[in-house]
N, CA, C and O of each residue as an XYZ file, in Angstrom:
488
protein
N      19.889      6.016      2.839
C      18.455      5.863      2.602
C      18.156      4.383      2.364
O      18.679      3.623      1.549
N      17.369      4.191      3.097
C      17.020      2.157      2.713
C      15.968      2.401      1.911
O      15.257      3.406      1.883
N      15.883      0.983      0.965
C      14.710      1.356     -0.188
C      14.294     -0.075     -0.342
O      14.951     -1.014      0.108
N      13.176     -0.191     -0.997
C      12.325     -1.593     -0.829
C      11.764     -1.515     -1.983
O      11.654     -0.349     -2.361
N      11.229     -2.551     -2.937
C      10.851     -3.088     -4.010
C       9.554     -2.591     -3.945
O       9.052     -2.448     -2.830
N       8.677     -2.189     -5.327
C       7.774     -1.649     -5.531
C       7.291     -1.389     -6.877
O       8.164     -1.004     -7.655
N       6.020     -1.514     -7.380
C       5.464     -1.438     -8.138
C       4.752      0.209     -8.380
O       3.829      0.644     -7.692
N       5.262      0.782     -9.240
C       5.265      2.638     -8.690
C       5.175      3.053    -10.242
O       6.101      3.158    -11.046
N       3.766      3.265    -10.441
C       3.824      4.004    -12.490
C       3.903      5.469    -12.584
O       3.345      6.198    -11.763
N       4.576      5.896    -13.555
C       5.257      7.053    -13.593
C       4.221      7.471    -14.970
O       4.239      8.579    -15.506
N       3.542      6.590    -15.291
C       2.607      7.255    -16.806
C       1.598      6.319    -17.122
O       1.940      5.138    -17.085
N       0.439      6.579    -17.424
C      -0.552      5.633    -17.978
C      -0.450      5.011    -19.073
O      -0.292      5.605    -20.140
N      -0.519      3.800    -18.975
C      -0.366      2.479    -20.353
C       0.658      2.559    -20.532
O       1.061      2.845    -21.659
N       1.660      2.301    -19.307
C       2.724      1.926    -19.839
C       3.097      0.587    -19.357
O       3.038      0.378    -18.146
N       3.589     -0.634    -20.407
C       3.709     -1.473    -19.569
C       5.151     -1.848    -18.588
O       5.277     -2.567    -17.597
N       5.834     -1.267    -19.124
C       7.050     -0.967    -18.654
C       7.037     -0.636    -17.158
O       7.900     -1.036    -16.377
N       5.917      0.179    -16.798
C       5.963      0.829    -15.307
C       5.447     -0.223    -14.475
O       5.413      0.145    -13.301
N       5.029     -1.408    -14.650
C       4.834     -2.589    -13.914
C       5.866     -3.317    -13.462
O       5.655     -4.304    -12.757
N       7.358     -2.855    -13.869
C       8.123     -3.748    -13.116
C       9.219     -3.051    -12.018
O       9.930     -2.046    -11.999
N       8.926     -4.190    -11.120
C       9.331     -3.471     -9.758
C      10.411     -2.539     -9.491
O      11.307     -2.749    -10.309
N      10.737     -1.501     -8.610
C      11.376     -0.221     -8.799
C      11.972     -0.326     -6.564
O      11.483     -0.599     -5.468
N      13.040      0.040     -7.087
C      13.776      0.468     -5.828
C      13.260      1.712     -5.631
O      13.596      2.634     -6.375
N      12.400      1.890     -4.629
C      12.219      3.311     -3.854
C      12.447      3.589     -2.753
O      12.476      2.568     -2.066
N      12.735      4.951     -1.899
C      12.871      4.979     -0.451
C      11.486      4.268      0.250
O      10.347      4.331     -0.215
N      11.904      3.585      1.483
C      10.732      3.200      2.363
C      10.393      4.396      2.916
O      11.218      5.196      3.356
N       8.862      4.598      2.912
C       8.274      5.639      3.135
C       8.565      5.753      4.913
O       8.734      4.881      5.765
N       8.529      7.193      4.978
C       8.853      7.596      6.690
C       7.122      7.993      6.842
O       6.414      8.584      6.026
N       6.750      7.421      8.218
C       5.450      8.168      8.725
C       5.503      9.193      9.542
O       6.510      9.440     10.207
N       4.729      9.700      9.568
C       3.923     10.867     10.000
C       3.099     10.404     11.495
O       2.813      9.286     11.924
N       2.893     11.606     11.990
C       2.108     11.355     13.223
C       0.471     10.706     12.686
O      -0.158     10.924     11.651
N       0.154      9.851     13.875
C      -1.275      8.662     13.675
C      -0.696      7.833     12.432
O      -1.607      7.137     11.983
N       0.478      7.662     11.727
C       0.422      7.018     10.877
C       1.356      5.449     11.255
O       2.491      5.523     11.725
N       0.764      4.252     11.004
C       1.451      3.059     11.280
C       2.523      2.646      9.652
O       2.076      2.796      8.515
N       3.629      2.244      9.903
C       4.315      1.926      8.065
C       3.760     -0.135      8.828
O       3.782     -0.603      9.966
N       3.428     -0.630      7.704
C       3.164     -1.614      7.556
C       4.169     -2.450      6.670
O       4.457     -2.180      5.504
N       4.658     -3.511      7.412
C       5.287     -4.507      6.398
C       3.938     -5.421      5.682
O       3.077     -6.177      6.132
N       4.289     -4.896      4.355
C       2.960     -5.764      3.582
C       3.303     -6.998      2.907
O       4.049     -7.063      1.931
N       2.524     -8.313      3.664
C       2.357     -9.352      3.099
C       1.845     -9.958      2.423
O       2.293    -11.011      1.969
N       0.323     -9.275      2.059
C       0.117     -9.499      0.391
C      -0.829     -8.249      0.304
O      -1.348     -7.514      1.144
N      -0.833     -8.310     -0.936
C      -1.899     -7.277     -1.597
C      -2.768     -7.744     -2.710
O      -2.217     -8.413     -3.584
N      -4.280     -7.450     -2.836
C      -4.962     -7.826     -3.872
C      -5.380     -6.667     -4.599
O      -5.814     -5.538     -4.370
N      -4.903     -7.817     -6.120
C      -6.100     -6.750     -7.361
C      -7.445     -6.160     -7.252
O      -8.415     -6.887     -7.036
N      -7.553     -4.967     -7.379
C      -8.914     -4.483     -7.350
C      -9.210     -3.523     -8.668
O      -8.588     -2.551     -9.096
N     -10.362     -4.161     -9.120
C     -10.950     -3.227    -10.540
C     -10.636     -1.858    -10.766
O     -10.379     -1.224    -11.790
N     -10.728     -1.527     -9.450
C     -10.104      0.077     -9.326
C      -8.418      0.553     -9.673
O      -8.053      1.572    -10.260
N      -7.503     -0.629     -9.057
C      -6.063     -0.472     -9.206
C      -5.928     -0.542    -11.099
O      -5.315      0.470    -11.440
N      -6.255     -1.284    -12.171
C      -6.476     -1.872    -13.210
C      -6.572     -0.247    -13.777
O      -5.539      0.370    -14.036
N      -8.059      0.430    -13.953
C      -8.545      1.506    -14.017
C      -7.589      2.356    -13.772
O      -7.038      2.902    -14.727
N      -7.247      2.605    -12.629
C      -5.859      3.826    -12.518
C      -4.575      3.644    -13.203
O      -3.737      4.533    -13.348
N      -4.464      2.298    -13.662
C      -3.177      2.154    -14.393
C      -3.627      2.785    -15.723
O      -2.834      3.622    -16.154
N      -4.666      2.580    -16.427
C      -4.803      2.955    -17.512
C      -5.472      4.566    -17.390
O      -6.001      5.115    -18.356
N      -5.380      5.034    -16.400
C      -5.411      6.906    -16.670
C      -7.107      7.715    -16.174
O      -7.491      8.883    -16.114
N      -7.979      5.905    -15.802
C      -9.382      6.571    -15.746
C      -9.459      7.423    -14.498
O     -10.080      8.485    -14.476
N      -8.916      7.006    -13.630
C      -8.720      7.864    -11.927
C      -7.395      9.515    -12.178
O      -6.872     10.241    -11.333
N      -7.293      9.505    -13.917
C      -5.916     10.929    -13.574
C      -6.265     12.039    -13.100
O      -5.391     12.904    -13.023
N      -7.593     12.342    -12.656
C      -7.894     13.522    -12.205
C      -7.687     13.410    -10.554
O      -7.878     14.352     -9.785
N      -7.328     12.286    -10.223
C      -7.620     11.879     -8.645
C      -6.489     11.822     -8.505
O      -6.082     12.519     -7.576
N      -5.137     10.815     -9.484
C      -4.000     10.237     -8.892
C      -3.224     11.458     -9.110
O      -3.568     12.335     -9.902
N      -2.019     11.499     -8.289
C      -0.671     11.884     -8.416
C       0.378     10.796     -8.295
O       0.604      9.904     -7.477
N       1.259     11.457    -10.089
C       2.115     10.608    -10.588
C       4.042     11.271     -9.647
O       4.421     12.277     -9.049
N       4.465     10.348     -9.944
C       4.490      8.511     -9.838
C       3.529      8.212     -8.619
O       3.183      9.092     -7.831
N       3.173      7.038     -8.543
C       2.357      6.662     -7.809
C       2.744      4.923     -7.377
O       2.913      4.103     -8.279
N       2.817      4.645     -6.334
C       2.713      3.150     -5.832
C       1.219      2.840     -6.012
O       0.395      3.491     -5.369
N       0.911      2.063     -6.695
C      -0.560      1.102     -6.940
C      -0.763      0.102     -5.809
O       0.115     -0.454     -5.150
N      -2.209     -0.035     -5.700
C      -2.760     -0.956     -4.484
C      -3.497     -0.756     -3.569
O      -3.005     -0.335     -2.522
N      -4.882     -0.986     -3.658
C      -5.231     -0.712     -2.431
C      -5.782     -1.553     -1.233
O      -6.211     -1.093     -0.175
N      -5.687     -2.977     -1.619
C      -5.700     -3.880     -0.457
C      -4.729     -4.594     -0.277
O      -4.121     -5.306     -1.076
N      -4.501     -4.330      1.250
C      -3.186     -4.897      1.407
C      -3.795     -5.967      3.212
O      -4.806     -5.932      3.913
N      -2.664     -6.651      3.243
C      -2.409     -7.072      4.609
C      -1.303     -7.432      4.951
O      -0.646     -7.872      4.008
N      -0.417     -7.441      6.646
C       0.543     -7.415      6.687
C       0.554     -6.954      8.516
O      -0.338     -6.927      9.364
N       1.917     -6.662      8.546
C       2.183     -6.410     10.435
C       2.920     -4.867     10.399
O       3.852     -4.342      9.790
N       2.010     -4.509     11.334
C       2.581     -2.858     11.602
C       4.001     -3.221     12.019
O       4.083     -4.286     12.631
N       5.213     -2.512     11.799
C       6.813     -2.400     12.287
C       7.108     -1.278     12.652
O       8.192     -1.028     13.177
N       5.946     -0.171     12.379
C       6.300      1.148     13.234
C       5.383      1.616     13.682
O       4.350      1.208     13.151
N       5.199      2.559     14.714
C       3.998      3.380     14.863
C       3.471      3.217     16.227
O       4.235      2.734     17.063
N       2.199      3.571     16.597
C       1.630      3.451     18.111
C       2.526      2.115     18.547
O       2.884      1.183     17.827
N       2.694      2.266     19.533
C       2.953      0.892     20.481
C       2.426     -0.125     20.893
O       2.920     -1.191     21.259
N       0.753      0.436     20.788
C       0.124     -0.903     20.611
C      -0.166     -1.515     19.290
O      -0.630     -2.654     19.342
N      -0.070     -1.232     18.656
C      -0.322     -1.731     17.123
C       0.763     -2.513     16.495
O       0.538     -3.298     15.574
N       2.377     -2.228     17.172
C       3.161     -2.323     16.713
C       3.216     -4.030     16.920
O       2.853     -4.583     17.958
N       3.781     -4.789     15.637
C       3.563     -6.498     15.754
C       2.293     -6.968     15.533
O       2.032     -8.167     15.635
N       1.302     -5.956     15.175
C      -0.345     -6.874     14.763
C      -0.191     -7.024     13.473
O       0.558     -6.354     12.762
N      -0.907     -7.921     13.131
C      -1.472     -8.159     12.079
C      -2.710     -7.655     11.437
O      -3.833     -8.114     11.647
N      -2.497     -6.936     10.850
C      -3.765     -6.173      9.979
C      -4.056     -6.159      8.355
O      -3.563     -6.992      7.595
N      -4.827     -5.216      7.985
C      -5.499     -5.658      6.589
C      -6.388     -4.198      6.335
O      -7.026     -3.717      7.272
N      -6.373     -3.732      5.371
C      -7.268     -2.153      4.746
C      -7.289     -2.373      3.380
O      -6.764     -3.302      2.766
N      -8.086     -1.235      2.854
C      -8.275     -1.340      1.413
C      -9.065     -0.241      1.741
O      -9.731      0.003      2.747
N      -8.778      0.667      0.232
C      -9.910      1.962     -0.076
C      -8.802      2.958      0.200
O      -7.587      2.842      0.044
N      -9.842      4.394      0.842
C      -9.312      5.682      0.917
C      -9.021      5.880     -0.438
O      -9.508      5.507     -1.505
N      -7.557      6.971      0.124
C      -7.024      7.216     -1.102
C      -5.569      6.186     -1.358
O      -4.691      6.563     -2.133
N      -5.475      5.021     -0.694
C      -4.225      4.583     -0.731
C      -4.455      4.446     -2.261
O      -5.554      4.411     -2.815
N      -3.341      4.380     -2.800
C      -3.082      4.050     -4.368
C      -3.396      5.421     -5.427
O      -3.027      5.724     -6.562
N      -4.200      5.992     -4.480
C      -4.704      6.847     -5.855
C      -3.522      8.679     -5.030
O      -2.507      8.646     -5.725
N      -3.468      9.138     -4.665
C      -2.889     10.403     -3.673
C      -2.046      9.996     -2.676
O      -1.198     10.834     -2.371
N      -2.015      8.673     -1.908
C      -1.146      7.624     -1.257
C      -0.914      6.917     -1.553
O      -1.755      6.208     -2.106
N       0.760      6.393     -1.414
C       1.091      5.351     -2.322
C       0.485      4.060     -0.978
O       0.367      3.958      0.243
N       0.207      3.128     -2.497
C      -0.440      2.112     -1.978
C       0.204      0.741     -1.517
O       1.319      0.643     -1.004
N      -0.482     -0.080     -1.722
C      -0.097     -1.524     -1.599
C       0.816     -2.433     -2.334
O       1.197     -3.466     -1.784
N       1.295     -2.049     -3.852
C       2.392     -3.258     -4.075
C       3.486     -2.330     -4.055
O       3.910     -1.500     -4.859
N       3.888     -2.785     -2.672
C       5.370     -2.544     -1.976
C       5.617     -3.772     -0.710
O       5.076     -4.724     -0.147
N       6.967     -2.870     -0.761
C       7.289     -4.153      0.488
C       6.642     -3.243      1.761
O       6.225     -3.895      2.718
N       6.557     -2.056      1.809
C       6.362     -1.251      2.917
C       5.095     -0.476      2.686
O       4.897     -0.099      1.531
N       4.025     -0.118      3.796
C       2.857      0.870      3.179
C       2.844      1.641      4.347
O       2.650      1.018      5.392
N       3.053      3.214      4.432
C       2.997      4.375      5.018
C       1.429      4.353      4.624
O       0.961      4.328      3.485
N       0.349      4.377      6.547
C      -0.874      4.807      6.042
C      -1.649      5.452      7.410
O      -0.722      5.521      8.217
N      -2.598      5.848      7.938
C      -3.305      6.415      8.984
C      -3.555      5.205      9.863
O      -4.048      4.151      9.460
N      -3.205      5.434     10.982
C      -3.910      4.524     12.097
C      -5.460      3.887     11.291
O      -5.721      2.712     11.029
N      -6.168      4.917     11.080
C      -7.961      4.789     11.001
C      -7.961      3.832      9.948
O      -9.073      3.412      9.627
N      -6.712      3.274      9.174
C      -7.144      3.236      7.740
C      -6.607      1.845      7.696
O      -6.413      1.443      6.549
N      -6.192      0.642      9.072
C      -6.114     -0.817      9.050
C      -6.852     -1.335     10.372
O      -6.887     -0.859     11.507
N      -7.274     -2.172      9.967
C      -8.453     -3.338     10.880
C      -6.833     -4.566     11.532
O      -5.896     -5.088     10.927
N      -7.197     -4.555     12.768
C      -6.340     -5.814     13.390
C      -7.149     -7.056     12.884
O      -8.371     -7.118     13.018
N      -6.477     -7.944     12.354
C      -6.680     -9.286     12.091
C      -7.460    -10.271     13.423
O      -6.866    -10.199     14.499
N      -8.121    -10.734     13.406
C      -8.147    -11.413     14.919
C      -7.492    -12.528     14.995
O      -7.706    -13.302     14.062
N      -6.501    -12.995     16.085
C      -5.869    -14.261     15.816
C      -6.740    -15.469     15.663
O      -7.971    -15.430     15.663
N      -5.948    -16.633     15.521
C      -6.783    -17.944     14.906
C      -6.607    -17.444     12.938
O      -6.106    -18.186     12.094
N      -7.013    -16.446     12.745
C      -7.724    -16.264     10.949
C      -5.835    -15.765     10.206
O      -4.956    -14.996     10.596
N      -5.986    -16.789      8.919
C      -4.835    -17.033      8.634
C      -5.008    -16.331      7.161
O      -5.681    -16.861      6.277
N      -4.218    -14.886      6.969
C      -4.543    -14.046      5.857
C      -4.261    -14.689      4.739
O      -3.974    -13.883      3.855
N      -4.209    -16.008      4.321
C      -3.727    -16.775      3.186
C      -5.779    -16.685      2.365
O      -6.150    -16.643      1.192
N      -6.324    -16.689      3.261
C      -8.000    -17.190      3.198
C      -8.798    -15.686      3.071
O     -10.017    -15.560      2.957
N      -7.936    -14.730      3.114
C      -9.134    -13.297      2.943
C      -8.858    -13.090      1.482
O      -9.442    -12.200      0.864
């Protein structure tokens, strides 16, 4: 089983569950692209679910994150090697999300980057 670094809380307010965790890299599913993720941003919402306000929504353990960007490495054939970028759904909250090295997610659910635009600036 190969496994990749990840930020994955197993209980609310804990601070302990913030530090990074060897998990399996998630396998996809049909329409689904796994993304190598190159960064991910804080969102008011990720904050909130750590501390328990989303527990009626999340399932624990959970990978946190829901904006990410990065290059598809599996999935459709055309997608595969773009550069893309999502945020929302349920990633983070029912899907594990964005701080990982890897993000299992739906085709529908990343925008291709357009070349020239350098994700250091979104």
């Amino acid at each position: 089983m190969r496994t990749m670094k990840a930020i994955q809380i197993h209980q609310y307010k804990n601070a302990d569950d913030f530090t990074p965790r060897d998990v399996p890299i998630p396998e996809i599913k049909d329409s689904e692209v796994l993304v190598q993720v190159r960064y991910a941003g804080i969102n008011p919402s990720d904050l909130a679910n750590t501390q328990g306000y989303f527990a009626d929504h999340t399932i624990l353990p959970r990978i946190i994150g829901r904006a990410f960007a990065g290059t598809v490495v599996q999935g459709r054939s055309s997608l595969l090697g773009k550069t893309v970028l999502g945020s929302g759904g349920d990633v983070g909250f029912t899907r594990d999300g964005a701080f990982a090295e890897y993000l299992a997610i739906p085709e529908e659910g990343v925008v291709e980057v357009p070349s020239g635009l350098d994700l250091e600036h979104f």
